[in-house]
C-alpha positions as a Python dict, from the first residue, in 0.01 Angstrom:
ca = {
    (1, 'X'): (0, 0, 0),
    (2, 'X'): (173, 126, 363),
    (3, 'X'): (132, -214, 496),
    (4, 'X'): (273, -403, 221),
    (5, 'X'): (552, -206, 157),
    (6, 'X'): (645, -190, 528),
    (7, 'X'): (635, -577, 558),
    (8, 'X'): (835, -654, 225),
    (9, 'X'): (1176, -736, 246),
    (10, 'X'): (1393, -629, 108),
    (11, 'X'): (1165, -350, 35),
    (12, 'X'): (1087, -256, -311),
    (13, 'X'): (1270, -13, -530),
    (14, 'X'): (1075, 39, -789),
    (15, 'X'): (658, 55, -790),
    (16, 'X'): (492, -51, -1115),
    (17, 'X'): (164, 87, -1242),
    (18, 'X'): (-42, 42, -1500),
    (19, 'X'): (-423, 252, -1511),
    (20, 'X'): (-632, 197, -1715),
    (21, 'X'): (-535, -131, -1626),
    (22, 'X'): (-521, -448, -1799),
    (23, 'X'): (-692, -717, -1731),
    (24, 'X'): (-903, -569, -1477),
    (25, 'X'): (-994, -231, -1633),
    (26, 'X'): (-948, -31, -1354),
    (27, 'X'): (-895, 330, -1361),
    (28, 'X'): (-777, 611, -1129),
    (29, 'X'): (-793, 984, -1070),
    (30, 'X'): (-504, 1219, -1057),
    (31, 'X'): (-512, 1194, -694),
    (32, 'X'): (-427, 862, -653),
    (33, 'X'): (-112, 928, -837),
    (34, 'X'): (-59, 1257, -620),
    (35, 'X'): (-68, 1020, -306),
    (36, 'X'): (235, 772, -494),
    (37, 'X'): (420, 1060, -618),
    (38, 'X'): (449, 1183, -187),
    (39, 'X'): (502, 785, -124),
    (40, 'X'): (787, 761, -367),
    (41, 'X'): (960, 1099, -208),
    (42, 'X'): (885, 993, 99),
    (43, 'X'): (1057, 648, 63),
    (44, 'X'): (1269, 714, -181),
    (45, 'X'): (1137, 463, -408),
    (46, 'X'): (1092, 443, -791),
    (47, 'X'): (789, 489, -998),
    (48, 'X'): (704, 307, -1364),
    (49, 'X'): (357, 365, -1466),
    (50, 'X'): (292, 174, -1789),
    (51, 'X'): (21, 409, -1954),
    (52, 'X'): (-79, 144, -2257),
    (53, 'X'): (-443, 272, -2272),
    (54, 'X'): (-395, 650, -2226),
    (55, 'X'): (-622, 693, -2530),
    (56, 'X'): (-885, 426, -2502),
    (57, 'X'): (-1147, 544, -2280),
    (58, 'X'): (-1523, 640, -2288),
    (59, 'X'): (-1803, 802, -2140),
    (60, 'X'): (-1583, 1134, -2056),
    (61, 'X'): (-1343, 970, -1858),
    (62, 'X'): (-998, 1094, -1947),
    (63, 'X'): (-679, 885, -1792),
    (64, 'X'): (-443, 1105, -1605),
    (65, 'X'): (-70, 1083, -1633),
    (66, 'X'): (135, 1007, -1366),
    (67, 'X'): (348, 1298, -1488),
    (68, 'X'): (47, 1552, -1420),
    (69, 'X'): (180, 1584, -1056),
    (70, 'X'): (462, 1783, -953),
    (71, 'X'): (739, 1651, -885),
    (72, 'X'): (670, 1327, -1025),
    (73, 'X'): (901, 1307, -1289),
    (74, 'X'): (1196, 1334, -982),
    (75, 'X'): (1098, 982, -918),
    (76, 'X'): (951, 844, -1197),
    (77, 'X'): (893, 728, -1539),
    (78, 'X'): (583, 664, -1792),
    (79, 'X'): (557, 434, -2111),
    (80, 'X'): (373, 548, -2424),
    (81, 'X'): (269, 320, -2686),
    (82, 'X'): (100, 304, -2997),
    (83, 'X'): (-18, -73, -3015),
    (84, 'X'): (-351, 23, -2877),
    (85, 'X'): (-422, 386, -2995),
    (86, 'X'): (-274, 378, -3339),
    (87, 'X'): (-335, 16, -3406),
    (88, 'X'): (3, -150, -3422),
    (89, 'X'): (17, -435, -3212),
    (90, 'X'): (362, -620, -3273),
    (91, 'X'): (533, -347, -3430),
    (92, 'X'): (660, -312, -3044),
    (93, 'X'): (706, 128, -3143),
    (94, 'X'): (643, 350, -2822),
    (95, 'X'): (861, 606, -2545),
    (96, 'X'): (942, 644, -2224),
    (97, 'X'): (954, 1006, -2046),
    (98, 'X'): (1015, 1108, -1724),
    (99, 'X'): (1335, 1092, -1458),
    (100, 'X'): (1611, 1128, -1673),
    (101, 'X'): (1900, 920, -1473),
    (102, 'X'): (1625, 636, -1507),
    (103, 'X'): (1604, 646, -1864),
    (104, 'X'): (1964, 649, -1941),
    (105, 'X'): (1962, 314, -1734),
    (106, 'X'): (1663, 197, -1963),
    (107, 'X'): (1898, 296, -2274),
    (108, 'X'): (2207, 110, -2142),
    (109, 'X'): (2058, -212, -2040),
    (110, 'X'): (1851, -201, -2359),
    (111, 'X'): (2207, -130, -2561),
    (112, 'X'): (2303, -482, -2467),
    (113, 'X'): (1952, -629, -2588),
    (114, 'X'): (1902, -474, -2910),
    (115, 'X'): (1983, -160, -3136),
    (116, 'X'): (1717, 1, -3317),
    (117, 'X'): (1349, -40, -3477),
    (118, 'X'): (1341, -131, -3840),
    (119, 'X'): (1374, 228, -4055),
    (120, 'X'): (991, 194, -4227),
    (121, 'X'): (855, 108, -3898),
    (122, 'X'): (996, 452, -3710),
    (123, 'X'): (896, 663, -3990),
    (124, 'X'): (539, 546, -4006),
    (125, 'X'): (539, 626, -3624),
    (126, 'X'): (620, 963, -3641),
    (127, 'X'): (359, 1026, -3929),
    (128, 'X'): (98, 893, -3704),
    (129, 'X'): (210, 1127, -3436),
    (130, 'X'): (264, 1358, -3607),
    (131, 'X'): (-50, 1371, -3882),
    (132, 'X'): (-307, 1096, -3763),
    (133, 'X'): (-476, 1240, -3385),
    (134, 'X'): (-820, 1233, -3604),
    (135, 'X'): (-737, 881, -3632),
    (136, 'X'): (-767, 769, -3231),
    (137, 'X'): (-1140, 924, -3199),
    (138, 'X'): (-1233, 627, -3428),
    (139, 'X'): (-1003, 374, -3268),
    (140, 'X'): (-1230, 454, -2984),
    (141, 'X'): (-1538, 478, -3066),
    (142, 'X'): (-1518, 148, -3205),
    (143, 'X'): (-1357, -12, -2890),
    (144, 'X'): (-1696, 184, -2720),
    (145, 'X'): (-1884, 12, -2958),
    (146, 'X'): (-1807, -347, -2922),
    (147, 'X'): (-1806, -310, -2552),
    (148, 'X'): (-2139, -220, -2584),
    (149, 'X'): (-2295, -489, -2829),
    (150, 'X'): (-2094, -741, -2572),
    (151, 'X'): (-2215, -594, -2198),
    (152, 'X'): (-2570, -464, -2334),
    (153, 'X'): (-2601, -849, -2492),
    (154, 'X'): (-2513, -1082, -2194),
    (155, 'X'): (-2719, -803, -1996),
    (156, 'X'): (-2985, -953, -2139),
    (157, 'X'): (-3003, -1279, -2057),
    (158, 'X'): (-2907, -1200, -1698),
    (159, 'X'): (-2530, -1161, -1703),
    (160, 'X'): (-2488, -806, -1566),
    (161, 'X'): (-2140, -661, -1581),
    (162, 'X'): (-2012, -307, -1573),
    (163, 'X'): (-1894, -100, -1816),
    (164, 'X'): (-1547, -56, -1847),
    (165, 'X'): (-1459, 339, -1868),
    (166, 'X'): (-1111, 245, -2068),
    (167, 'X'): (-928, 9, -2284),
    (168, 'X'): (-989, -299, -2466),
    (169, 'X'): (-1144, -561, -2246),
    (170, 'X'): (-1398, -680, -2038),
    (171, 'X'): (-1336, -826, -1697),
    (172, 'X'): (-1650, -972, -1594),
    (173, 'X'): (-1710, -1156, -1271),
    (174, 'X'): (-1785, -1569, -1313),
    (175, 'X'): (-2194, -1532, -1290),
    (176, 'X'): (-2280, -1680, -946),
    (177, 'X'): (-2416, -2033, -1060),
    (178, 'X'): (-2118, -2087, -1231),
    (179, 'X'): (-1852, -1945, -974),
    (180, 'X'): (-1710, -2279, -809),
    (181, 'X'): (-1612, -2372, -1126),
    (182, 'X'): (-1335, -2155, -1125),
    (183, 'X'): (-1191, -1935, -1454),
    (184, 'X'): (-1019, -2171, -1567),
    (185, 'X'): (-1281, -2468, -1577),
    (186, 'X'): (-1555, -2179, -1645),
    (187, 'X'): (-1355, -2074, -1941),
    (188, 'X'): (-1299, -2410, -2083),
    (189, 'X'): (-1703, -2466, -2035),
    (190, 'X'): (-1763, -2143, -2252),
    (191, 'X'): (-1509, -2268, -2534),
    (192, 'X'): (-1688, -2635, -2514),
    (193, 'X'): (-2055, -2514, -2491),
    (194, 'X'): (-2055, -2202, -2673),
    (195, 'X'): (-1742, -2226, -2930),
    (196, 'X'): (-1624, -1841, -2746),
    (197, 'X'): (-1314, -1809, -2614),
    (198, 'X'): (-1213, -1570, -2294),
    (199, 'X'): (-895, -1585, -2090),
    (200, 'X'): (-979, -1714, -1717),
    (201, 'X'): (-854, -1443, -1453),
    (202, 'X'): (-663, -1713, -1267),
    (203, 'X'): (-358, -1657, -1598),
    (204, 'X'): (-353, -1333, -1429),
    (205, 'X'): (-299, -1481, -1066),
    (206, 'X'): (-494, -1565, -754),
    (207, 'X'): (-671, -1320, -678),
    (208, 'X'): (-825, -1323, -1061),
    (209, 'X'): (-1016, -1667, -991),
    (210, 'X'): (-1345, -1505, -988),
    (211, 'X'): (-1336, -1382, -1323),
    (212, 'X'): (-1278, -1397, -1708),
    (213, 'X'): (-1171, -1137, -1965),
    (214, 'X'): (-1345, -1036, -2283),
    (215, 'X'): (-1123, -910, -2562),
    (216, 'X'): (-1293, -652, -2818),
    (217, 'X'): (-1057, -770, -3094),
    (218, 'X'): (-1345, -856, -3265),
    (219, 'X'): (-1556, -716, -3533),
    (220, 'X'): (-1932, -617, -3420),
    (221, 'X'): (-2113, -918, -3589),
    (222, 'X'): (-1794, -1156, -3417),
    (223, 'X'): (-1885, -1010, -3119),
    (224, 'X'): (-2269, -1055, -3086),
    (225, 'X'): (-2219, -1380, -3251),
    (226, 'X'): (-1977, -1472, -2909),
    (227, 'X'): (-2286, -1320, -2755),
    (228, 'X'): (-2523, -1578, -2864),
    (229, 'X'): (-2280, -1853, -2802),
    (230, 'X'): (-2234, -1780, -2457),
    (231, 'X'): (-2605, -1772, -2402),
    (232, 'X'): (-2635, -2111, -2539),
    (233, 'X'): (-2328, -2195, -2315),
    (234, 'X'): (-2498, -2038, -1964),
    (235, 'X'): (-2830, -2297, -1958),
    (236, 'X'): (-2837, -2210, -1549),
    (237, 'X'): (-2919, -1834, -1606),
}
């Protein structure tokens, strides 16, 4: 991160994060974001940490908040929402805390782009905040168990992949017989051959050739059915 920041120009004012991250599922300790937190003082540079999937992990693994570390919230700023946790995609509802002179420049440049969240919409949000934490367990634990009918099913017919430890997707690498085709082209050949549609990694840029992602916005018998599709897809395994 040194090196690229050094060789930008003009260099950057503002980092952006995102762990657990989307699309490639990554996730982080708190001591990576003790090691920004000194980078941002030390450069006096901006931090945004978009913390989407702060609820959706598994095996024990809990996501740490950039605003753990001291003096983070000096230099920075996280995002809350509660698409993924509570379940309301497109009702665009979340929060931003953190460095308070950045969030007052949020508020005025949003001032100019809109003016409020429809009434219903806000209220609902606060009773889920406020009376619906025994709701999230479930959220996950069905997010846990689609992962698992997907990974544990290609596994079987020789396309390994990891486990994510958090959110809502599967990155999996292009299995090696396939990889020249490309995500794009390999992604098309899944949708042709086995009716099961993934998003190539190359929508995500370059360095995301090599890969596709799985969304687990399916039910469980939508899921192992994309499961059996993809076998019939993947003749070269």
């Amino acid at each position: 991160m040194t090196e690229a920041f050094h060789k930008s120009w003009p260099k950057p004012r503002v980092i952006v994060t995102s762990f657990p991250h989307n699309p490639t599922t990554a996730t982080v300790d708190v001591d990576f974001f003790e090691r920004l937190v000194a980078f941002a003082h030390h450069h006096e540079t901006m931090l945004v940490h978009d913390f989407a999937y702060a609820d959706i992990s598994y095996a024990g693994y809990e996501p740490p908040s950039l605003l753990q570390v001291p003096g983070a919230k000096e230099v920075g700023v996280e995002l809350y929402t509660l698409s993924k946790s509570h379940s309301m995609a497109g009702w665009r509802v979340g929060f931003v805390v953190g460095n308070h002179e950045m969030i007052a420049a949020l508020a005025q440049l949003k001032s100019y782009l809109d003016y409020g969240t429809f009434q219903p919409i806000q209220i609902a949000s606060i009773i889920a905040l406020n009376e619906c934490d025994d709701y999230v367990p479930d959220v996950v634990s069905t997010y846990e168990r689609r992962r698992d009918i997907l990974v544990d099913g290609l596994a079987r017919f020789g396309w390994e992949i990891d486990k994510p430890n958090a959110t809502m997707f599967v990155w999996a690498p292009i299995p090696e017989p396939y990889r020249d085709m490309g995500s794009l082209e390999f992604a098309l050949h899944l949708l042709d051959k086995g009716q099961v549609t993934v998003s190539p990694g190359v929508g995500f840029g370059p360095s995301g050739d090599g890969h596709v992602r799985f969304a687990l916005v399916e039910n469980d018998q939508r899921i192992a059915q994309a499961v059996r599709g993809v076998r019939k897809a993947l003749d070269r395994l």
